[in-house]
VEXDREN-2710 file (C-alpha; in Angstrom, 1 decimal):
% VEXDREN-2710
k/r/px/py/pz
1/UNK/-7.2/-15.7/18.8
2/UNK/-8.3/-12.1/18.8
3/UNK/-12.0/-11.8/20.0
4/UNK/-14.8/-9.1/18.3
5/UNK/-14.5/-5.2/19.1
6/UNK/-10.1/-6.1/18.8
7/UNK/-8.4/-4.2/16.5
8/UNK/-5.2/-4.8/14.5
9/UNK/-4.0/-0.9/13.3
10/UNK/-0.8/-0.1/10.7
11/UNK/-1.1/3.9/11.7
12/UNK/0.5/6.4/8.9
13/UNK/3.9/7.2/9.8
14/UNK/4.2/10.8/8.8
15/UNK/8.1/10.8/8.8
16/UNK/8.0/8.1/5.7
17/UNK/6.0/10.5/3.3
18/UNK/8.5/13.5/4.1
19/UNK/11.5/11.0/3.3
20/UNK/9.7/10.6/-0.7
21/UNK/10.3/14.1/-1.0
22/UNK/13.8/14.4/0.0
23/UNK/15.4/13.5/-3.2
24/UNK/13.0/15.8/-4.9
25/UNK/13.8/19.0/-2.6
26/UNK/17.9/18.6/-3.4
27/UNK/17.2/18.1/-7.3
28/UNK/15.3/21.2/-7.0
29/UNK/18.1/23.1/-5.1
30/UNK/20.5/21.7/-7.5
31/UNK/18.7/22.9/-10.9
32/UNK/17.9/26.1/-9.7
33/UNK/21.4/26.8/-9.0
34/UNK/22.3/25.8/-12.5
35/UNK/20.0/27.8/-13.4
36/UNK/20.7/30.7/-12.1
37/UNK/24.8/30.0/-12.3
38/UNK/23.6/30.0/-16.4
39/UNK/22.1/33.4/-16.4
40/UNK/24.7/35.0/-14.6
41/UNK/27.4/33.9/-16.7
42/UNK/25.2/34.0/-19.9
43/UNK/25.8/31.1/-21.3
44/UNK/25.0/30.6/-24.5
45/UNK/22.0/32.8/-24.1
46/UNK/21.0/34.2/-20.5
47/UNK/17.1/33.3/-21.3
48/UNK/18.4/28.9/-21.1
49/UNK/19.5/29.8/-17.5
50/UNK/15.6/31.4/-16.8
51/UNK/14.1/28.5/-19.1
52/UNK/15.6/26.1/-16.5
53/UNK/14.9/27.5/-13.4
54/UNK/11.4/27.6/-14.4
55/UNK/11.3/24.1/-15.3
56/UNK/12.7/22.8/-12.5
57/UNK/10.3/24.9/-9.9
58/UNK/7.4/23.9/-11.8
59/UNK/7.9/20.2/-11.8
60/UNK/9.4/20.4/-8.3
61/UNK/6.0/22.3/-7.2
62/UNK/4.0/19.9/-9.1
63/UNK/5.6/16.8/-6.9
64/UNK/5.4/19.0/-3.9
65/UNK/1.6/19.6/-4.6
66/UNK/1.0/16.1/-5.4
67/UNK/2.6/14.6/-2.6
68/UNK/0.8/17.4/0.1
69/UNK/-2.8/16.2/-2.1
70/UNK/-2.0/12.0/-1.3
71/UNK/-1.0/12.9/1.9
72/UNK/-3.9/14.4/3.2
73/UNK/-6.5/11.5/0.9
74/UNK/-4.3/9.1/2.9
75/UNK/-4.0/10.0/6.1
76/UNK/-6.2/7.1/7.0
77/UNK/-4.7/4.0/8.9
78/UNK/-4.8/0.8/7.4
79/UNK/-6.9/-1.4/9.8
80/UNK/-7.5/-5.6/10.3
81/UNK/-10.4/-6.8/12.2
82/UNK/-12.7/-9.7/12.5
83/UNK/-15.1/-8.6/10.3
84/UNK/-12.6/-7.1/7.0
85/UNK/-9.8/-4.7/6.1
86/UNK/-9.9/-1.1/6.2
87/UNK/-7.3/0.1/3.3
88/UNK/-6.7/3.2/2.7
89/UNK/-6.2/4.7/-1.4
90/UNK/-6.0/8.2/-2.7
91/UNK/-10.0/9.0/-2.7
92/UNK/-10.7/7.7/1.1
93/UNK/-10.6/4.1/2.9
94/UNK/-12.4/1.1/1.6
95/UNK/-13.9/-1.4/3.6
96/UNK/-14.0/-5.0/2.8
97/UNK/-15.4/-7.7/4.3
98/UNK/-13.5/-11.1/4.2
99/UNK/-16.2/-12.5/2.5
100/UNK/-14.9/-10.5/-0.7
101/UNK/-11.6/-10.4/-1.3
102/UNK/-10.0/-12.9/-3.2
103/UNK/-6.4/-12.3/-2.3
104/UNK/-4.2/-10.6/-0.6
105/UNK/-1.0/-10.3/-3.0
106/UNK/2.7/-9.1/-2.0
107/UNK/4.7/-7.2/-4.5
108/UNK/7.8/-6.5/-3.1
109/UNK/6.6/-3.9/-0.3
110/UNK/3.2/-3.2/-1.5
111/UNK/0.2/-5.4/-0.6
112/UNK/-2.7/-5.7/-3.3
113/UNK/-5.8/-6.3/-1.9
114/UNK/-8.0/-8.0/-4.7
115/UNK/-11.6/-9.1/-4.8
116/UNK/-13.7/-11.8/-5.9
117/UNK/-15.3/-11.8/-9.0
118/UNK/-18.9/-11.4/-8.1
119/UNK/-18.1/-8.4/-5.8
120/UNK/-19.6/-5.4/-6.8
121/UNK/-19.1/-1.6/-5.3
122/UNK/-23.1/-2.2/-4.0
123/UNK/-22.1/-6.0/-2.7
124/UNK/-23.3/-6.2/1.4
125/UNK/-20.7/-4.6/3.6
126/UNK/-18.4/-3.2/0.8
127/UNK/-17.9/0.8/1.6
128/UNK/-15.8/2.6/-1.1
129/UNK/-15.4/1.5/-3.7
130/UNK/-18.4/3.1/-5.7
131/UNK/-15.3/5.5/-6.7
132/UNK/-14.2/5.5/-10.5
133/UNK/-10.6/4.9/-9.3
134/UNK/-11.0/2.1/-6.7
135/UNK/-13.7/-0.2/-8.5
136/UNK/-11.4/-1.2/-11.5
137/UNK/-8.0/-1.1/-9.1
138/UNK/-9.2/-3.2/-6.8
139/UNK/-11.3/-5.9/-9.1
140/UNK/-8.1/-6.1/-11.2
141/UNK/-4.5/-5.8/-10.1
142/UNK/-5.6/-5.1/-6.2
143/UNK/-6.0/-1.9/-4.2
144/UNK/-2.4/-1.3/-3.7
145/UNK/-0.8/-0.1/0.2
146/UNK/2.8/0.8/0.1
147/UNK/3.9/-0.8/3.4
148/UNK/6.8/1.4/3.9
149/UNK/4.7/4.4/4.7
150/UNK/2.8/2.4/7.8
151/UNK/4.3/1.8/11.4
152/UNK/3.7/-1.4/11.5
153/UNK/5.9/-3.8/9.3
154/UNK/5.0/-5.8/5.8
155/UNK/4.8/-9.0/7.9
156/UNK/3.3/-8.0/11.1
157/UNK/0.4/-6.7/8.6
158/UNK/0.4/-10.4/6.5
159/UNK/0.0/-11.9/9.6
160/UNK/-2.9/-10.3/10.4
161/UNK/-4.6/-10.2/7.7
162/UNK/-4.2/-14.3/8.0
163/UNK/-4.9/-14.3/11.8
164/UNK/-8.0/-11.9/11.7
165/UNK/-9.7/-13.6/8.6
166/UNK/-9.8/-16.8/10.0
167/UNK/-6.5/-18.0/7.4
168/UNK/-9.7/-17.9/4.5
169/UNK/-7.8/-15.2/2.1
170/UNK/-5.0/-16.7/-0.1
171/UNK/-2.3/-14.7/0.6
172/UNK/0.2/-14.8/-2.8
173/UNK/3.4/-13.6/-4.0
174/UNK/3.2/-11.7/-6.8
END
């Protein structure tokens, strides 16, 4: 039984977030290359193969951008202790005590934390969630945490989350 002060941490793994982007950096490659293959043979009309290029860097940049933006909001480990959960969303972490969460619900690889009811963003020992984007999240489908981008795996964090709470959050399949 893990005693106060002890601390169960899932850390970021860094090398997860790059792998989203891999798919993303050879679609790019690719449509610029069609692209530019269009303009240089002129095909039907040089200004498609500029029209394309363009569209691909800007969608490319926008994924780019929005996955450097996440990373940084997220750079926050996911932590389990006697007193709550630390879990980490796009705006900064969120504390919650065990007292309020209602759930702890696995979809697939992605935990949802959920609370109860009655919790509020100003309920004792909630931190975070005064945010537009976290209060409705997490008092309806559940703060999500994609597992896959922690070091620690989707069952080693479950069975934390039941060892450190004392078993008293329902842990549900989704």
């Amino acid at each position: 039984m893990p005693g106060v002060g002890e601390l169960f941490e899932a850390e970021v793994d860094r090398a997860a977030w790059r792998r989203t982007l891999r798919p993303w950096s050879a679609g790019g490659v690719a449509g610029v290359v069609v692209g530019v293959g269009l303009v240089v043979v002129g095909w039907p009309w040089p200004v498609l193969g500029w029209v394309v290029v363009g569209a691909v860097v800007l969608v490319v940049g926008a994924k780019v951008a929005g996955y450097v933006a996440r990373r940084k909001r997220r750079a926050t480990s996911l932590t389990v202790d006697r007193v709550g959960v630390r879990v980490p969303t796009g705006r900064g972490p969120v504390f919650l005590p065990w007292e309020s969460l209602r759930s702890v619900v696995v979809d697939g690889v992605t935990l949802r934390f959920r609370v109860r009811p009655a919790i509020t963003p100003g309920s004792p020992g909630v931190l975070g969630l005064h945010r537009r984007d976290a209060w409705p999240v997490a008092s309806g489908p559940g703060l999500p945490v994609d597992t896959r981008l922690f070091t620690r795996e989707l069952t080693e964090i479950v069975a934390a989350v039941r060892l450190y709470s004392g078993d008293c959050v329902r842990i549900a399949d989704a």
